[in-house]
VONUGU-547489 format. One line per 8 residues: number of its first residue (from 0); their letters; for each residue x negated, y negated, z negated of N, C-alpha, C. Coordinates in steps of 0.2 Angstrom, whole numbers. Each point is the difference from the previous one (the first is absolute). Layout:
# residues N
NUM> a> X/Y/Z/X/Y/Z/X/Y/Z | ...
END
This chain:
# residues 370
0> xxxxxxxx> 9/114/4/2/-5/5/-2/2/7 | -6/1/1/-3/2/8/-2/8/-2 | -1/3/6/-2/6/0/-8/2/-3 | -2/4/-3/-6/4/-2/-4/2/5 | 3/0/5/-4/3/5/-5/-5/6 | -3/5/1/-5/-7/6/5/-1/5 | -4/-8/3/5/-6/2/-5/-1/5 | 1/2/7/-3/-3/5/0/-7/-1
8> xxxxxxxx> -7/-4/4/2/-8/0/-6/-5/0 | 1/0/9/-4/-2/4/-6/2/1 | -7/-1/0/-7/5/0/0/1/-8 | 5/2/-6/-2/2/-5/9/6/-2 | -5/3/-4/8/3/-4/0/0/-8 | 5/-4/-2/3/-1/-8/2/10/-3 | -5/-1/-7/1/7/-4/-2/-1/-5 | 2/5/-3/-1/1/-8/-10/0/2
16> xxxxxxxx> 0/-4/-9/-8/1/-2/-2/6/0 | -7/3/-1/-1/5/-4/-7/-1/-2 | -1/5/-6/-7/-1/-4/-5/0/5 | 0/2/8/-7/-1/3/0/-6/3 | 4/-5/-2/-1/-5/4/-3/-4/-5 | 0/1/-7/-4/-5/-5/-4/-4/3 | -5/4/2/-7/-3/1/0/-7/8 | 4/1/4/1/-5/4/4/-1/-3
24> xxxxxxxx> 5/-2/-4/2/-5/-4/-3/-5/-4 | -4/4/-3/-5/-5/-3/-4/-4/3 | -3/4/5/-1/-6/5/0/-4/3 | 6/1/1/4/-6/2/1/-5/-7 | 2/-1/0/3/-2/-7/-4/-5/-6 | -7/2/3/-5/-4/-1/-3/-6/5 | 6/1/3/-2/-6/4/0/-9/-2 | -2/-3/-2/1/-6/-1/6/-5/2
32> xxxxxxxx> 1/2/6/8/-5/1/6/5/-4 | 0/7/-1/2/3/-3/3/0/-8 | -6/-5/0/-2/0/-6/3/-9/-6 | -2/-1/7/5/-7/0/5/-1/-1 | 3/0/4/9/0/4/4/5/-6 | -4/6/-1/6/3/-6/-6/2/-8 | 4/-6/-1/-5/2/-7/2/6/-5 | 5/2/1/2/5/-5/-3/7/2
40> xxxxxxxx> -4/0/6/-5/7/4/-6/-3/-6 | -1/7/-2/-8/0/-5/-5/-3/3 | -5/-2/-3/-6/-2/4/-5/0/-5 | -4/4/-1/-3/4/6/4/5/0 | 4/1/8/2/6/0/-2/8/1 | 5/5/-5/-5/6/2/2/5/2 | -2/5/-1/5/7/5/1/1/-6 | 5/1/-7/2/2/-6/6/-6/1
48> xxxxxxxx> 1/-7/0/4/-3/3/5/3/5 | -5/2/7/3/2/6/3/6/-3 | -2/5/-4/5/4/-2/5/-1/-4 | 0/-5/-4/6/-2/-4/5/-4/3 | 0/-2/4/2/-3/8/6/6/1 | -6/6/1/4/5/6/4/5/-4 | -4/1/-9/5/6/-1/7/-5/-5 | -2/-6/-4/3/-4/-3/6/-4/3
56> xxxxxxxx> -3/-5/5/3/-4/1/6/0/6 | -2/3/3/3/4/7/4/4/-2 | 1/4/-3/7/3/-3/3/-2/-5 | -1/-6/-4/6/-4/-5/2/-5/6 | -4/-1/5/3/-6/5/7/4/5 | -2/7/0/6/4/4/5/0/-4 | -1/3/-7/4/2/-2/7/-5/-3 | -3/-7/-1/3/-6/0/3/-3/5
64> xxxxxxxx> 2/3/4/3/-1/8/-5/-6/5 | -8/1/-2/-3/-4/7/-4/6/5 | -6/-4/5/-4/3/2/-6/0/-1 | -3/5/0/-7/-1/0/-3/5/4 | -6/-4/7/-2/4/6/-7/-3/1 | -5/6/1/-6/-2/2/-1/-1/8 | -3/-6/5/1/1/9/-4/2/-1 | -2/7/5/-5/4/3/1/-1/7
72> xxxxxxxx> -8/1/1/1/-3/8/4/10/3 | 2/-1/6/5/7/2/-6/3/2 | -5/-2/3/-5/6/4/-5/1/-4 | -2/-2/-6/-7/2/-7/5/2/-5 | 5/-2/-1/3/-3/-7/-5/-4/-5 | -6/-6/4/-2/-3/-7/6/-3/-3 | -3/-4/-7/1/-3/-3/2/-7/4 | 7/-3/2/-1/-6/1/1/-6/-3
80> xxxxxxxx> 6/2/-5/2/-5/-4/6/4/-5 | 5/-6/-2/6/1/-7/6/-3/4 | 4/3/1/8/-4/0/4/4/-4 | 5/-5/-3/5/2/-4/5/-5/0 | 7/4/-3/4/-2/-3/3/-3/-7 | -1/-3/-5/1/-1/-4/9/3/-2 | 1/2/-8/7/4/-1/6/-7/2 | 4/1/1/5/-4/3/3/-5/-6
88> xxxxxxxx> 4/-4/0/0/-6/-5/6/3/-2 | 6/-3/-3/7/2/-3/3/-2/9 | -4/-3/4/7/-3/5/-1/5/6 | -6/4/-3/-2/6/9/-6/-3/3 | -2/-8/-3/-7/0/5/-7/0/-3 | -6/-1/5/-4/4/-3/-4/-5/3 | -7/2/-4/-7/-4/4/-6/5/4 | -1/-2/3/-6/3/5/-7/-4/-2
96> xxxxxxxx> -5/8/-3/-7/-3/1/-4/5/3 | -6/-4/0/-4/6/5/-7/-5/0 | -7/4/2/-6/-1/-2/-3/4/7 | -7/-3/3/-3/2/6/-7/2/-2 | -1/7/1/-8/1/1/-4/-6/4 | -6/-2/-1/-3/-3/6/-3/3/4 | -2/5/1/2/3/7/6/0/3 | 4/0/-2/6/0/4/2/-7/3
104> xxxxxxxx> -1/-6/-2/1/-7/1/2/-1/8 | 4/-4/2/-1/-4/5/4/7/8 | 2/4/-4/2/6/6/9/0/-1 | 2/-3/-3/8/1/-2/5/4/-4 | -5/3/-3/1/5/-6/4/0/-2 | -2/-5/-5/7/-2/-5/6/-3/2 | -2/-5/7/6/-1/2/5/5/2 | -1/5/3/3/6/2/4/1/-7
112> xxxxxxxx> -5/3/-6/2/4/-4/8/-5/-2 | -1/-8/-1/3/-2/-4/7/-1/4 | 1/-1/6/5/1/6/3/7/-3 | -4/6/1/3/6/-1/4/0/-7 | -3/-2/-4/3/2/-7/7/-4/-1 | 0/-7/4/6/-4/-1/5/4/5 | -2/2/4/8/3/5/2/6/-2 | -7/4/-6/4/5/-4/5/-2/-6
120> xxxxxxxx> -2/-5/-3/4/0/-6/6/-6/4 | 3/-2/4/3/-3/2/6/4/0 | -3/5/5/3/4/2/4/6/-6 | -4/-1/-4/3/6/-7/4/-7/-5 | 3/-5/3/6/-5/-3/-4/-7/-4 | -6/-1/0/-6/-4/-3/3/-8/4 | 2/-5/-6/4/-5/4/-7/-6/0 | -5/0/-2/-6/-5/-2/-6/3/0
128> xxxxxxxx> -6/-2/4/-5/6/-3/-5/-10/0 | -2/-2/-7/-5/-5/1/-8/4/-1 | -4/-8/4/-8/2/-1/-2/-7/-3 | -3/3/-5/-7/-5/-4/-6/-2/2 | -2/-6/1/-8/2/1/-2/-6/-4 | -7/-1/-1/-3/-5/-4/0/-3/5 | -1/-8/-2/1/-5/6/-7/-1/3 | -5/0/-1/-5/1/4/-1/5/3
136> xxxxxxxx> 5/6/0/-2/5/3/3/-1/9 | -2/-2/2/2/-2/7/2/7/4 | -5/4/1/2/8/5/6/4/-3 | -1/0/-8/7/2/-1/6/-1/2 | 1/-9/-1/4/-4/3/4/1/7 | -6/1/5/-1/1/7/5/8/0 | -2/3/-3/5/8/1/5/-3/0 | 4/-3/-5/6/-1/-2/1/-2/6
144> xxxxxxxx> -1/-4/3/4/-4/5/0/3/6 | -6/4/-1/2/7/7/2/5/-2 | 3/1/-4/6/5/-3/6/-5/0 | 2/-6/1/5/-3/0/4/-2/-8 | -6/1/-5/1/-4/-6/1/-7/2 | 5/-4/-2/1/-7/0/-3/-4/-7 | -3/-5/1/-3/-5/-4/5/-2/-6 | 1/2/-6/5/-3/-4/-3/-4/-8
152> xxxxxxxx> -7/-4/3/-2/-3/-5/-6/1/-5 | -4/-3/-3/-5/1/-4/2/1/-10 | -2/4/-3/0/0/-7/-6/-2/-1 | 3/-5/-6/-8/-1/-2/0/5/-9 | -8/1/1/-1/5/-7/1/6/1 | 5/3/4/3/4/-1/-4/7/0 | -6/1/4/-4/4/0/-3/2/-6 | -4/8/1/-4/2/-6/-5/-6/0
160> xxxxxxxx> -2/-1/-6/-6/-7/-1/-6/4/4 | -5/-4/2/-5/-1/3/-4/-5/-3 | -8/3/-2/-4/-7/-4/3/-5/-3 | 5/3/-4/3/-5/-7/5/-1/4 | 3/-2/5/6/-4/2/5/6/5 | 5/0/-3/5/3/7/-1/-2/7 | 0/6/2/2/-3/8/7/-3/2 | 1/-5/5/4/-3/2/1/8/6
168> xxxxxxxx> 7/2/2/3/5/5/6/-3/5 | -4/2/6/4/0/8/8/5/-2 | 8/-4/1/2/5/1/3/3/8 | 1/5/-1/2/2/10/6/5/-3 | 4/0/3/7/5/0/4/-1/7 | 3/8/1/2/4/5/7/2/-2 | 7/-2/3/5/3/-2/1/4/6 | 5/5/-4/0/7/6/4/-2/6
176> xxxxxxxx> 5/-7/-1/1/-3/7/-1/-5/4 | -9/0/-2/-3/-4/4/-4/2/5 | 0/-2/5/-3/7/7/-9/2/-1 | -3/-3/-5/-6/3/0/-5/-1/3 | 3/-6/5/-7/-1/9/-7/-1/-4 | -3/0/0/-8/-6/0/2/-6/0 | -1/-3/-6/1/-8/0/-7/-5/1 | -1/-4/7/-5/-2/4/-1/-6/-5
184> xxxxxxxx> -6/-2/-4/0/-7/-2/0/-5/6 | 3/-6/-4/3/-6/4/-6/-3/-1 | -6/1/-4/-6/-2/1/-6/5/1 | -1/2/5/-5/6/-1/-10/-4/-3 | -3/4/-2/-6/0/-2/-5/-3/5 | -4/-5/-1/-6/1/6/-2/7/2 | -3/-3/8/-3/8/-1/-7/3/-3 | 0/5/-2/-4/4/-5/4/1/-7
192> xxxxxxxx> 8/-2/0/3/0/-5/-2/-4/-7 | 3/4/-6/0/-3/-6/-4/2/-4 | -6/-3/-2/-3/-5/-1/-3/-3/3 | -4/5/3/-5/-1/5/-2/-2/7 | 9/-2/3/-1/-4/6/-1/-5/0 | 0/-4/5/-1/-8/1/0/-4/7 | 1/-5/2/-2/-4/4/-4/-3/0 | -5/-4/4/-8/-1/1/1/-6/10
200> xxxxxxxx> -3/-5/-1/-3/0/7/-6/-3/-4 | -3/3/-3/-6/-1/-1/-6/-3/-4 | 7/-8/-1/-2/-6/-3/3/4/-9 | 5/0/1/4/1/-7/4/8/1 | 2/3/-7/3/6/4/5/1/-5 | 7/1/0/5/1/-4/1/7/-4 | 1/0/-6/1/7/-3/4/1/-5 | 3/4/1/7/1/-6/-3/-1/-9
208> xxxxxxxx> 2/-6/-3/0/-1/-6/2/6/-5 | -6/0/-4/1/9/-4/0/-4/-6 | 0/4/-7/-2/0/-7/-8/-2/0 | -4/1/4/-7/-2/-1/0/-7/3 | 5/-4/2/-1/-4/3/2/-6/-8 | 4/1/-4/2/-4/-7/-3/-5/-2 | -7/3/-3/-3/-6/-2/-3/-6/6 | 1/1/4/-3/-3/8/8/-5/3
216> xxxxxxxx> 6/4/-2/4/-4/2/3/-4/-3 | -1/3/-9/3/-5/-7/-6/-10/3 | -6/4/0/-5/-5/0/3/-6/6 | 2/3/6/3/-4/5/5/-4/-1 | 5/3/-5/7/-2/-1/0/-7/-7 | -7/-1/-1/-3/-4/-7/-3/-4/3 | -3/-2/7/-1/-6/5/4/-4/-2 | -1/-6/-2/5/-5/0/5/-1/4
224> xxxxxxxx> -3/-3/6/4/-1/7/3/4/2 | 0/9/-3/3/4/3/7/3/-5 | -2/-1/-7/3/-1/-4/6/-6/0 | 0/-6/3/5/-5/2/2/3/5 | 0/6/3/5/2/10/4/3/-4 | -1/3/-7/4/4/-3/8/-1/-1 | 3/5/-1/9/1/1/2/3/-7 | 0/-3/-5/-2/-6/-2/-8/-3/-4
232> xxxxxxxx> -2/-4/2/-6/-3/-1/-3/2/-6 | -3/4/-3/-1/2/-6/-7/3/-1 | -3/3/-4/-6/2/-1/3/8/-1 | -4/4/6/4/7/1/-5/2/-8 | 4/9/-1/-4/4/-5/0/5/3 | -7/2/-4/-3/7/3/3/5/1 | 5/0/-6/3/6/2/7/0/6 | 1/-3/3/3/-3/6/-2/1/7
240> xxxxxxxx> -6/-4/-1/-3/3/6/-4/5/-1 | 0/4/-4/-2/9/0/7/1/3 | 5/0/-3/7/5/3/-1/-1/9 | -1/-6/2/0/-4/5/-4/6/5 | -7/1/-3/-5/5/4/3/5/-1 | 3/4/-6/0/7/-1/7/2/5 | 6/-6/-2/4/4/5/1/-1/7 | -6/-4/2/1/0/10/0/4/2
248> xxxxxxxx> -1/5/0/-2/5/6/7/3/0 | 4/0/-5/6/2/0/6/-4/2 | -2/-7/-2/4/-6/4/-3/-2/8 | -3/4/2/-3/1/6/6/4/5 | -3/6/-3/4/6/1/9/-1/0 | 1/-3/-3/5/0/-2/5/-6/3 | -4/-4/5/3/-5/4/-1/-6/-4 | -1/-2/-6/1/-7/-4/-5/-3/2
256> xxxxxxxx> -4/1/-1/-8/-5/2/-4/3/3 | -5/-3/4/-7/2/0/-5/-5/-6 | -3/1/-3/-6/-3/-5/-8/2/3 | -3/-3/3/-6/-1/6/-5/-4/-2 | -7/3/-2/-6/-3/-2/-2/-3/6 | -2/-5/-1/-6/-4/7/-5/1/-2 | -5/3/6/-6/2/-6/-7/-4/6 | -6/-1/-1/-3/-3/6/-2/9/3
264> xxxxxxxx> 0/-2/6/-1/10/3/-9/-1/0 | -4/-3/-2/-6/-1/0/-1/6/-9 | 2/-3/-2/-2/2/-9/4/3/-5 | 8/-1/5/5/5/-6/3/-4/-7 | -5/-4/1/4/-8/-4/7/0/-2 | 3/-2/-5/6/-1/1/0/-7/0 | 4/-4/7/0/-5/0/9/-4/-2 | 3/3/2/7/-3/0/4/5/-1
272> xxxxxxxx> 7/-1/1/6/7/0/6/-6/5 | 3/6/3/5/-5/4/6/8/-2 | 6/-4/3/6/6/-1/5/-1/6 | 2/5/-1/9/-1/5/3/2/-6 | 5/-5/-4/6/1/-5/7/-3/6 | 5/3/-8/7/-3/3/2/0/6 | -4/10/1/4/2/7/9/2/0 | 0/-2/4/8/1/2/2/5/7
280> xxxxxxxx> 0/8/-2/-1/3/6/7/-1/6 | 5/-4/-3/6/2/5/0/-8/5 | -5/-3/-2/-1/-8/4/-9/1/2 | -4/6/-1/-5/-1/3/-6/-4/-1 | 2/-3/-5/-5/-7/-5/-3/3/-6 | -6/-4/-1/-2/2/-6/-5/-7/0 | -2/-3/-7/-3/-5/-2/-8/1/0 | -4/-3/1/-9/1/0/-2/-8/-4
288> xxxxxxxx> -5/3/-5/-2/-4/-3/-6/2/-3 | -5/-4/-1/-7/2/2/-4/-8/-6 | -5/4/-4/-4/-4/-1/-11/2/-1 | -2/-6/-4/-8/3/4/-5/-3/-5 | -5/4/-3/-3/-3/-6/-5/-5/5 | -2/-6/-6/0/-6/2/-7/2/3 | -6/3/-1/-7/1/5/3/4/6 | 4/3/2/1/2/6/6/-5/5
296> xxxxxxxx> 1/-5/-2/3/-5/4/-6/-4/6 | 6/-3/5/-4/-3/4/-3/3/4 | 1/6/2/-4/5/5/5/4/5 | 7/-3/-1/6/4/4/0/6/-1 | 2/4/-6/-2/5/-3/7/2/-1 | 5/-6/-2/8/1/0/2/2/6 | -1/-6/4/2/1/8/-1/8/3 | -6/1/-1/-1/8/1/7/6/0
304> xxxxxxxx> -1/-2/-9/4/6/-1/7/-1/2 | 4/-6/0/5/-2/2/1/5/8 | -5/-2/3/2/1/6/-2/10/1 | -5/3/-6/2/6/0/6/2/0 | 2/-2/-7/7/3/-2/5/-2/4 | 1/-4/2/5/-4/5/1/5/7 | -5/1/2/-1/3/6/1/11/0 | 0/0/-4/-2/6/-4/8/3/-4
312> xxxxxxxx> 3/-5/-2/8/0/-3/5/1/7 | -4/-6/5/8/1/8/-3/6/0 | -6/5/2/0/2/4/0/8/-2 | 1/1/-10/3/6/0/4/-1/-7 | 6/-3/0/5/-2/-3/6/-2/2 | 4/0/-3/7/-1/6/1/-9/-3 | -6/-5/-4/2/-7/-1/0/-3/6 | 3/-3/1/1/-4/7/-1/-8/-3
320> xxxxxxxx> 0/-2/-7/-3/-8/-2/-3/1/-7 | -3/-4/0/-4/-2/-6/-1/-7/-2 | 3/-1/-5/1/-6/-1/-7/-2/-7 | 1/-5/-2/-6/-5/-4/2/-4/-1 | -2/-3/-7/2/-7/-2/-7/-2/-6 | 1/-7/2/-4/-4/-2/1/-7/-1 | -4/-4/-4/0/-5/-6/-1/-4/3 | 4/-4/2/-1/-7/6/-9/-5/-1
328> xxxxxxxx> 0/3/-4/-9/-5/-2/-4/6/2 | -1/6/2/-2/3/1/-4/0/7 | -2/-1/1/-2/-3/9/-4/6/0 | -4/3/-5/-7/8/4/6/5/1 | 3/0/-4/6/8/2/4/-3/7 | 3/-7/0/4/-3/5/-7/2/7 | -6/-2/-1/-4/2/6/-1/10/3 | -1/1/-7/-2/10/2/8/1/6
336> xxxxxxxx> 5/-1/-2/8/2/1/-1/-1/7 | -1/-9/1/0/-2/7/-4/3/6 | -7/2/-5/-5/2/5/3/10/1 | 3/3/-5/3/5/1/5/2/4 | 3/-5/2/5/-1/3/10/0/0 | -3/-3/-7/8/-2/-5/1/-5/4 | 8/-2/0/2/-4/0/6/-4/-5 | -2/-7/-1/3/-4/-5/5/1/1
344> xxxxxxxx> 7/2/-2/6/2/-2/6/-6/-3 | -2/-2/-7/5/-4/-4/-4/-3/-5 | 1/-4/-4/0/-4/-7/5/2/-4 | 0/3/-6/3/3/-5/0/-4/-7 | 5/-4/1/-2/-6/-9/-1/4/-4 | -6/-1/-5/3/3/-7/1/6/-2 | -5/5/5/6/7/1/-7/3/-7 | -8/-2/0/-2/4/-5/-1/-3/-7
352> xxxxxxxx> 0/4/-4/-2/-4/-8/-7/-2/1 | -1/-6/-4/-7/-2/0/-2/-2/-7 | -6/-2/-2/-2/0/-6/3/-6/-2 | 3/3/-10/3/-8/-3/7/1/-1 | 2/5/5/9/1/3/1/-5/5 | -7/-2/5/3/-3/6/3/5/6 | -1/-1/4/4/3/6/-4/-2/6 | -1/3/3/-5/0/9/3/-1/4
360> xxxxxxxx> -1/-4/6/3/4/7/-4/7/3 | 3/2/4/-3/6/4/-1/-1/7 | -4/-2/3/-2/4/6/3/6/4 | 3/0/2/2/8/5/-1/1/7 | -7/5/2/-2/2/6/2/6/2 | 1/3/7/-1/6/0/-3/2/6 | 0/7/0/-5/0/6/6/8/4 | 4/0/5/2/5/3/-2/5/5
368> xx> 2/7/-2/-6/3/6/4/0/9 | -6/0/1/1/-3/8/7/5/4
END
C-alpha cells in the first residue's frame, strides 16, 4: 500500500523498525497510559516483545497490504512512537493506529505522522481511512479532529476488555473527499485542558466530570429533590451514571455536552455538577442545568458557577443563548437564574413527565450573550 521507504513528516520521519530500537521500544511501551488505552500491548512490557513487534509482526502487517512505521525524531532518530496502517478491508479501506513515547507528548508528532500517512494512502486510491480510540482516551481523540477525522459515534464493548469489561470506543473517519482541515471543537476545553482544567473565582471552581467522579455523582443523582428534576423522574443506576462520567470528555470534545463538577475551591469537595446539554450548533443554543448536594446549599455556590460557565461559554464558544427550565414551584433555581441574569421567557404546560405518569409545567429562562 504505501512505500518502505522513509517518509519525512513534520519534526519526525516514519520507517521501517529495526532490532536497535527494541530497547526504546520497550521503554516506551511501558508506560502506563500506554498500557491502558491498548490492552492488547504486553504488560509488563519487554524488549523480547519489542523484538517480536519488529521481526514478526511488522512484516505479516506489510505483507497483508498495511503499514507499519516507527516516528523517529529526524535530527537523533529517537524512538518516538507507532503509526500504521492496518491491511485494507474487501472495499479498499483501512484503519489508522498509532501510540506516543512520553517523551515525545505534547510537540505534534503524531499529529504530523497521522496527517502524512492519510495523504499517502489517499493518494495510492484509499477511499476511507477510520480511527478508534477508547472513549476515555481524550488526546487521541484530540488528533483525530486535528487530522480532520470527523466524529461518527461511540461503540459500546467494542474494545479489547479492560478489568473485566470491554471498553466502550470513540469512532472518527476521514474519506478521501473530504478536505482534511482541523476540525475546531464547537466546545473547547477549560483552560489547562482535559482533565485538568477548570474555572475558579475562588469561592467554588468548576472541573470537567471524569470516571473518578461516579461514585460522587451517582450519590448526587439519589438526592431525592434531585432525583424529582429528573427526565424522567426515576432512581438513576450506577452503571448510568458511570457511562455519564466515563464518556464526557469525549462528549465534550465532541460538541454534545460539557459535564462540570462544582467543587468548593477551598477543599476540592465535590459539591454539585451543572452542564450545557442539547446544544444546537446551527441556532447557537445549548441548554444548562445544574444541581447541589444538600450541605452545600444556601451559600450561593450555584449562582457562582452559573455565572462562571455562563460568562466563560459567550466569551470562548460560538453559543450566543442558553436557555433553562424549571418547575414553577421551584422558587431556589427560579432565584440563582434571576440573580445570574436569565430572563423568564414562557410557561410550557405539561411539557415534563412527573411522578405517577403526571405531567409538569416548565419554566423557560434564558440568558443571551450581550
Amino acid at each position: 500500500m504505501l512505500p518502505q521507504k522513509a517518509i519525512p513528516t513534520g519534526p519526525a520521519v516514519l520507517r521501517l523498525p529495526v532490532e536497535g530500537d527494541a530497547d526504546q521500544i520497550a521503554r516506551a511501551c511501558s508506560d502506563p497510559e500506554i498500557a491502558k488505552f491498548i490492552p492488547f500491548v504486553p504488560s509488563p512490557y519487554t524488549r523480547d516483545d519489542a523484538l517480536a513487534w519488529i521481526t514478526k509482526t511488522v512484516p505479516a502487517t506489510w505483507e497483508n497490504g498495511g503499514a507499519d512505521y516507527l516516528i523517529a525524531d529526524a535530527a537523533t532518530d529517537e524512538v518516538l512512537g507507532t503509526a500504521g496502517l492496518k491491511p485494507p478491508d474487501r472495499f479498499g479501506a483501512t484503519e489508522v493506529g498509532y501510540w506516543l513515547a512520553p517523551w515525545a507528548r505534547g510537540r505534534g508528532v503524531v499529529t504530523a505522522a497521522v496527517r502524512t500517512l492519510a495523504e499517502h494512502a489517499f493518494a495510492r486510491g484509499v477511499p476511507r481511512i477510520g480511527l478508534h480510540a477508547d472513549v476515555e482516551n481524550v488526546p487521541s481523540q484530540q488528533v483525530a479532529l486535528r487530522c480532520g477525522f470527523a466524529p461518527e459515534g461511540v461503540q459500546r464493548g467494542a474494545g479489547v476488555p479492560r478489568g473485566g469489561a470491554s471498553a466502550d470506543v470513540a469512532l472518527f473517519g476521514r474519506l478521501s473527499t473530504d478536505p482534511g482541515d482541523p476540525i475546531p471543537p464547537f466546545l473547547p476545553f477549560f483552560p489547562g485542558g482535559f482533565p485538568g482544567g477548570s474555572l475558579t473565582d475562588g469561592v467554588v471552581r468548576l472541573t470537567p466530570l471524569t470516571a473518578a467522579d461516579a461514585a460522587d455523582y451517582f450519590a448526587l443523582a439519589s438526592v431525592p429533590d434531585v432525583m424529582d428534576s429528573h427526565v424522567p423522574p426515576v432512581q438513576p443506576e450506577f452503571a448510568d451514571c458511570e457511562v455519564v462520567c466515563r464518556h464526557a470528555g469525549h462528549r465534550w470534545l465532541t460538541g454534545q455536552r460539557a459535564d462540570i463538577a462544582i467543587r468548593d475551591a477551598a477543599t476540592g469537595e465535590f459539591a454539585g455538577d451543572i452542564q450545557l446539554t442539547g446544544v444546537v450548533p446551527p441556532l447557537g443554543q445549548a441548554m444548562l442545568g445544574y444541581c447541589l448536594r444538600p450541605e452545600f446549599r444556601g451559600r450561593g455556590l450555584v449562582t457562582r458557577a452559573v455565572d462562571l460557565l455562563v460568562e466563560w461559554a459567550f466569551a470562548n464558544t460560538p453559543l450566543r443563548r442558553i436557555v433553562a427550565g424549571t418547575n414553577p414551584g421551584n422558587t431556589a433555581s427560579h432565584r440563582v437564574l434571576e440573580r445570574a441574569g436569565f430572563v423568564r421567557e414562557h410557561l410550557v404546560k405539561g411539557l415534563l413527565p412527573g411522578p405517577g405518569g403526571t405531567r409538569l409545567d416548565d419554566i423557560q429562562w434564558a440568558r443571551t450573550r450581550p
